[in-house]
C-alpha positions as CSV (number, residue, x, y, z in Angstrom):
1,X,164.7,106.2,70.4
2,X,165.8,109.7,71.0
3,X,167.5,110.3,74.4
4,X,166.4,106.2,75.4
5,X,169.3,105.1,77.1
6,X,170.1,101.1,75.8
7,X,173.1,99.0,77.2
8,X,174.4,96.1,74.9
9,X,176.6,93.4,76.3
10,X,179.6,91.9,74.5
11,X,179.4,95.3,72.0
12,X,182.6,95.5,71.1
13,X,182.3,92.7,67.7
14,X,179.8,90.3,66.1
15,X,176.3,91.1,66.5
16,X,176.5,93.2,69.8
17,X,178.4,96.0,67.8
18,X,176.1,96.0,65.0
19,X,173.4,96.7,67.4
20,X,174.9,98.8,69.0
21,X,176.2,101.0,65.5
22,X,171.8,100.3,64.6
23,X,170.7,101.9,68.1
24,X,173.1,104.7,67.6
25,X,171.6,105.3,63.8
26,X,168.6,105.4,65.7
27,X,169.2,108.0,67.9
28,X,169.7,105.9,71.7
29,X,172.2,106.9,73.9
30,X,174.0,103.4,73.6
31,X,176.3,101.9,76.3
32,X,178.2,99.0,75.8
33,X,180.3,96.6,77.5
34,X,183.7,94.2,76.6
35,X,186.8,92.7,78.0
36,X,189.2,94.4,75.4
37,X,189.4,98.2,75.9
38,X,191.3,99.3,73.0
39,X,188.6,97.6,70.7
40,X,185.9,99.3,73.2
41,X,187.2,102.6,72.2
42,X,187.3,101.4,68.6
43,X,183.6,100.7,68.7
44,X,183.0,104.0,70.4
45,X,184.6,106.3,67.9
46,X,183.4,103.8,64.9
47,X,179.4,104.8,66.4
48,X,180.4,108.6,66.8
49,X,182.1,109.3,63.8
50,X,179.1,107.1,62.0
51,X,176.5,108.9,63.7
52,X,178.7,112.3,65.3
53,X,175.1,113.2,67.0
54,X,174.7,110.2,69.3
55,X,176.2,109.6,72.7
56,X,177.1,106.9,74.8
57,X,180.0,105.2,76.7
58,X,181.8,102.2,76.6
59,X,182.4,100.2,79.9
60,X,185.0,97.3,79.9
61,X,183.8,94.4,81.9
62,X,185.0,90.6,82.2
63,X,182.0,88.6,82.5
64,X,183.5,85.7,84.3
65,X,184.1,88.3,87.3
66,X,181.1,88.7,89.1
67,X,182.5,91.4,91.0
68,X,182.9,93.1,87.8
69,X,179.5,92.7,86.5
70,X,178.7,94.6,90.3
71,X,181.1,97.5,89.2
72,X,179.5,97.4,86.1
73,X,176.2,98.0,87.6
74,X,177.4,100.4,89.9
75,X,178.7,102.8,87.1
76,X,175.6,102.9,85.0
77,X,173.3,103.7,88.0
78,X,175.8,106.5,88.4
79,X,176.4,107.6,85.3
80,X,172.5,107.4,84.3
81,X,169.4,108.1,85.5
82,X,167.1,106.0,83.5
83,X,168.1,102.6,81.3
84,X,165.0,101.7,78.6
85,X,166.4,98.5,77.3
86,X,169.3,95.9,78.4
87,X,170.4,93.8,76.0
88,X,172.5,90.5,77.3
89,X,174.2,89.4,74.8
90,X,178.0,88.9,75.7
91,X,178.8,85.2,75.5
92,X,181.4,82.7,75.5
93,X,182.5,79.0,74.2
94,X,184.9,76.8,75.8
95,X,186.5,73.5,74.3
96,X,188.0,72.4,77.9
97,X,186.8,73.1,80.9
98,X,187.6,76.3,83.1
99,X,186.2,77.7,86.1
100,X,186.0,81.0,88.0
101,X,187.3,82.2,91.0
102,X,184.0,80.7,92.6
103,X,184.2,77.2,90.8
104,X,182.1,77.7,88.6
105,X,182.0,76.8,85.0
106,X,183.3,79.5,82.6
107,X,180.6,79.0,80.1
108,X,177.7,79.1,82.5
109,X,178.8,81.9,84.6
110,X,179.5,84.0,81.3
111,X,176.5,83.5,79.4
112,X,173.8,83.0,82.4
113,X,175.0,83.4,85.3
114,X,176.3,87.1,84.7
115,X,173.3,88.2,82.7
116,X,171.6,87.0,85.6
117,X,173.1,89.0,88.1
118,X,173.5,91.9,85.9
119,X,170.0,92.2,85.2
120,X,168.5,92.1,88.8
121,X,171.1,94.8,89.7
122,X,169.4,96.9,86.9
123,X,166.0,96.0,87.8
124,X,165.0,98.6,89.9
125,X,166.7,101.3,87.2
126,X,164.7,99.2,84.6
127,X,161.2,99.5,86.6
128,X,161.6,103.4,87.1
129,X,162.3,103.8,83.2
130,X,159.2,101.9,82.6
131,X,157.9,101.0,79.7
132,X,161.4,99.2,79.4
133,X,162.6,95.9,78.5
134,X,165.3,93.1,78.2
135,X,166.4,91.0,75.6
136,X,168.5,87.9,76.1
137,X,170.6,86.3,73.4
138,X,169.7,82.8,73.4
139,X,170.4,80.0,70.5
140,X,168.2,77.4,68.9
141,X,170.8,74.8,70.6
142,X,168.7,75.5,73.8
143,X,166.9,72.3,72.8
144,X,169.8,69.9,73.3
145,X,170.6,71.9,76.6
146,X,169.8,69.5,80.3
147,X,169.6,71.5,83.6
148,X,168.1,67.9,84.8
149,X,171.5,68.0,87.1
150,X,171.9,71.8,87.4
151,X,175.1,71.0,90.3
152,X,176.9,69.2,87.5
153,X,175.9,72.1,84.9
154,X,177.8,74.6,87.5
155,X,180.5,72.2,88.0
156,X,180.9,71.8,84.3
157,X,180.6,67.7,85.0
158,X,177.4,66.5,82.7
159,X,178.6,63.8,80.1
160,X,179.6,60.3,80.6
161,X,181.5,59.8,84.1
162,X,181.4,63.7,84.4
163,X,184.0,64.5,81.3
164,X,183.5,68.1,79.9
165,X,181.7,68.3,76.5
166,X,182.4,72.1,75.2
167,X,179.2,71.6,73.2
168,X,176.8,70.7,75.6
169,X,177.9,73.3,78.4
170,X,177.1,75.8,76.0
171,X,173.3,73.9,75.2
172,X,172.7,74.3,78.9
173,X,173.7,77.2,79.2
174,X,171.3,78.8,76.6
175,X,168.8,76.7,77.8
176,X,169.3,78.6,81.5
177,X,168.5,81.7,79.0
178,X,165.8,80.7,78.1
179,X,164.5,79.6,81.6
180,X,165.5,82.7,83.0
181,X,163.8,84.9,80.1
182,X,160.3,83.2,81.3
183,X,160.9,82.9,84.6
184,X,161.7,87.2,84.6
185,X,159.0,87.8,82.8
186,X,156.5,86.1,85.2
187,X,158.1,88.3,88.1
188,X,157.8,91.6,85.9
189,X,154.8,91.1,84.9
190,X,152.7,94.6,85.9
191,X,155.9,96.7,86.1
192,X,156.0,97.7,82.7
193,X,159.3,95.7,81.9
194,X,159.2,92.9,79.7
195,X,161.5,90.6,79.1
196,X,162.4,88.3,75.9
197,X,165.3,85.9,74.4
198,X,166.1,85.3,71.0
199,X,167.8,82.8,68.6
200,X,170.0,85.0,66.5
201,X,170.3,82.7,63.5
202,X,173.5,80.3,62.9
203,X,176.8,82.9,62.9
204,X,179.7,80.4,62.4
205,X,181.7,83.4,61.1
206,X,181.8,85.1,64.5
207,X,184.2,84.5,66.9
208,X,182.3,82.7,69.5
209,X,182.8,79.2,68.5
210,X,186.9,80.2,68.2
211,X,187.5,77.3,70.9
212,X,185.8,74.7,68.6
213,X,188.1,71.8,68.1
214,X,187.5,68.4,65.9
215,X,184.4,68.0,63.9
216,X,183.0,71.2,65.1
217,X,186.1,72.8,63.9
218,X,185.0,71.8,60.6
219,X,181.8,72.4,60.9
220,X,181.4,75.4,61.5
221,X,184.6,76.1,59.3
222,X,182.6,75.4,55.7
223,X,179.6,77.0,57.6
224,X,181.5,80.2,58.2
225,X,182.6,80.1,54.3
226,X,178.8,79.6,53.3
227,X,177.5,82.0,55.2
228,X,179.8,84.2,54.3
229,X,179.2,83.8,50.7
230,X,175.0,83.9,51.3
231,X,173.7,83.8,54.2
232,X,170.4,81.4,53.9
233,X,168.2,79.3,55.4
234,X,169.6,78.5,59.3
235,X,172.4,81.2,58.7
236,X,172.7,84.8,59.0
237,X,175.1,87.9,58.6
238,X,176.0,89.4,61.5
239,X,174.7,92.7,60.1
240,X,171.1,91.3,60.2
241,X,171.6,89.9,63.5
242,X,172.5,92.9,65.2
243,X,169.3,94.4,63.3
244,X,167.3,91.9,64.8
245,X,168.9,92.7,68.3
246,X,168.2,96.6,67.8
247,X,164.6,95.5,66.6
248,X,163.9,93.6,70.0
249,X,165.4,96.6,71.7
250,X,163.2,99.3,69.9
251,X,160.1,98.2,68.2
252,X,156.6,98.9,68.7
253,X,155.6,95.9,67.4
254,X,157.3,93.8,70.0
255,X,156.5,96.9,72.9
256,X,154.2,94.5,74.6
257,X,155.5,91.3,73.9
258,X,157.1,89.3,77.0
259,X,158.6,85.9,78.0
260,X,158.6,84.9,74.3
261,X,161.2,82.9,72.3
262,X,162.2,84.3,68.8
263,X,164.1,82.7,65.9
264,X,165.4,85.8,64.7
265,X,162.5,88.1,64.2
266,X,159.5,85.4,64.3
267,X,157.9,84.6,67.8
268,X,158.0,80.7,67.7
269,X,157.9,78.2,70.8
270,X,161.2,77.5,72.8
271,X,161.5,73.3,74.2
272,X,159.2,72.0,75.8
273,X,161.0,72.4,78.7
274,X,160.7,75.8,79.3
275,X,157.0,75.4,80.6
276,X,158.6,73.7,83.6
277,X,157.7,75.9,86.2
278,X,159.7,74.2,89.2
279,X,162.9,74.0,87.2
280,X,162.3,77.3,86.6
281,X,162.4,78.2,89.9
282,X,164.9,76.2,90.6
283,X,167.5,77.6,88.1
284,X,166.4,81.0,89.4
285,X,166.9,79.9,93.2
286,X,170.3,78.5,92.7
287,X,171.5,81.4,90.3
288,X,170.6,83.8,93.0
289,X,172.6,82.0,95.6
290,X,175.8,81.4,93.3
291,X,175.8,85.2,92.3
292,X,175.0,86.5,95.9
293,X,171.6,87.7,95.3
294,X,167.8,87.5,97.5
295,X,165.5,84.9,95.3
296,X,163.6,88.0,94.4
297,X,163.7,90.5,92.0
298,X,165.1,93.6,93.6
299,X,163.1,96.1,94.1
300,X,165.4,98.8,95.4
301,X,169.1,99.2,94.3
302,X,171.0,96.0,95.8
303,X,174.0,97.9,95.4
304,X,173.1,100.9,98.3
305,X,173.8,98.1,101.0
């Protein structure tokens, strides 16, 4: 990994720092993205004072702002000249329902529709870095996820008589992960830039699921206290889950692998649904005209218009 050049996003806790700290060990030049800059710079001196030999930057970037997932984009085609891997993994959870500036749902926008955007800005730096890849932090809850609807998904309105259900907007969400993982693939495929998603294991102890409330408080409360004892079974530490982040990233036993669905480090099969070509395309469509982009991957910088 010498001199490969890896962004992570959300890297500044959970599993996206641990990656990042493992890609660093590794000798990548790591970049890495989060809303907080003082824990930004944190991460950034934790990864050179771990490893004083490896290089990077941090960038701080809110998610929900597509305009700053552009900037964002803007400043790693400038400050680099090559990008081997992106790793999407930023991600949030909401309990009540929020939208951005554009009326979209928080959750969706965060966790696909930014990563969506993100990654087609970076495409054409990802295709001239070839062999690269991109890896897409999904979750098993993909499989109770509906983009049947996908107007309500963006609206944040599926449930009975359109109420918000915090737990489901997330599902769908992950399941537009997924989606988009194999629909990328498919339109990379030649380029030499594959693209895969992966189901971390269950993390209750991070501080994604902060906005739980009720029974999913609890839940995920005694989870977070077993898992943090030992993690087994469904659960895992977020040490091994960044591993299995920086594996993904790096690996020459994945190197050729694309549009595949892992449970932490095992290739297994994502729902059924995800063999649905036209709601593929579909998500795809309407994600490139909510975030401002052609229905095509780019093949030149979007940006230099």
């Amino acid at each position: 990994m010498t001199s490969k050049v890896v962004l992570v996003t959300g890297g500044t806790s959970g599993i996206g720092c641990e990656a990042a700290l493992r890609l660093a060990e590794e000798g990548a030049i790591v970049l890495f993205t989060g809303r907080d800059r003082e824990a930004g710079q944190e991460v950034l001196s934790a990864v050179r004072d771990a490893h004083p030999e490896s290089e990077g930057d941090f960038y701080p970037a809110d998610f929900a702002d597509f305009a700053a997932v552009r900037e964002l984009a803007r400043e790693v085609r400038a400050d680099y000249d090559r990008l081997d891997a992106l790793v999407n993994n930023a991600g949030t959870s909401q309990s009540h329902r929020r939208t951005t500036d554009e009326g979209v749902e928080l959750t969706f926008a965060v966790n696909h529709l930014a990563p969506f955007l993100l990654t087609n800005l970076l495409a054409p730096r990802l295709r001239e870095s070839a062999p690269a890849r991109t890896v897409n932090t999904t979750s098993a809850l993909h499989e109770d996820g509906s983009l049947s609807d996908v107007e309500a998904v963006v609206r944040g309105e599926r449930g009975d008589g359109g109420a918000f259900d915090g737990l489901d907007a997330y599902a769908d969400s992950k399941l537009a992960n997924v989606l988009f993982t194999v629909e990328l693939a498919d339109r990379l495929a030649g380029t030499g830039v594959t693209a895969n998603c992966v189901h971390p294991g269950w993390l209750p102890q991070t501080g994604l699921v902060r906005n739980a409330t009720g029974f999913s408080r609890v839940f995920t409360g005694a989870a977070a206290f077993v898992a943090g004892i030992a993690p087994v079974g469904p659960f895992e530490s977020v040490a091994d889950a960044g591993d299995t982040l920086a594996y993904l990233a790096t690996s020459d036993e994945v190197a050729d692998v694309s549009g595949a669905y892992f449970d932490r480090r095992e290739r297994t099969s994502p729902a059924e649904i995800a063999g649905d070509e036209a709601l593929r395309r579909l998500v795809w469509e309407r994600s490139a005209e909510l975030v401002g982009l052609p229905a095509s991957v780019p093949e030149d910088d979007p940006l230099a218009e």
